[in-house]
N, C-alpha and C positions, 0 to 999 in steps of 0.2 A: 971742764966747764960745760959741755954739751950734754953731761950727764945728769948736771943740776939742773939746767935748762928743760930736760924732761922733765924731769921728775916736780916742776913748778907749771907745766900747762894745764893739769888738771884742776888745778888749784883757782890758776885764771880765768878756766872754764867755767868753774865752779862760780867765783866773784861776779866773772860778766852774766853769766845768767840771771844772779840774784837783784844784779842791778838792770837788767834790761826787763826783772817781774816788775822793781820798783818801778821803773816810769810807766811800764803799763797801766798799772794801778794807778798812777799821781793822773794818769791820763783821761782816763775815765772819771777822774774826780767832776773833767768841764763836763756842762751842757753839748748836747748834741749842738749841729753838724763839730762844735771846736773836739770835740774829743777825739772822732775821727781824723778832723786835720792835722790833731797832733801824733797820732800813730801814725798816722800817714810818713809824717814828716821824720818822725821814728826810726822807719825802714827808711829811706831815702838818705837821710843822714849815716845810718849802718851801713848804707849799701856805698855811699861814697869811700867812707873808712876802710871797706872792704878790698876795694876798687884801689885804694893808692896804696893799703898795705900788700893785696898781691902783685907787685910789681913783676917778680920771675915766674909766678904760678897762673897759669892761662885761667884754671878754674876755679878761679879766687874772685878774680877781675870778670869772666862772667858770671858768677856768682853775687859780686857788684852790681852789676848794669841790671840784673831781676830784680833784686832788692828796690833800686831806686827807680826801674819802672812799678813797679808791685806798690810802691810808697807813692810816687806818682797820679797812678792811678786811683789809688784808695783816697787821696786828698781831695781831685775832680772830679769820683763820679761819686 
């Protein structure tokens, strides 16, 4: 089972990237400051997902908490 499990992350990889082009793109569709506050919102949203999927891996979870200060940030300033 752990073998199949490899041999399907690249795959996922592959998926979530193509989906994380698409909403950059849908994002850029708004008018300024909205486009930004949606990218913004983009990485903060990722960076939470990040954050509760690495529950056992320290550097998942801060790998989280940049993302959704980085997202954070990018919305206020």
């Amino acid at each position: 089972m752990k073998n199949v499990k490899d041999m399907l992350r690249p795959l996922v990889s592959v998926v979530g990237l193509l989906i994380g082009v698409g909403l950059y793109q849908f994002a850029l569709r708004f008018p300024e400051p909205w486009s930004s506050v949606v990218i913004g919102l983009y990485f903060a949203a990722l960076g939470v997902a990040a954050f509760l999927y690495g529950r056992s891996e320290r550097w998942i979870r801060v790998l989280g908490v940049v993302l959704i200060v980085f997202g954070l940030v990018r919305v206020f300033l």
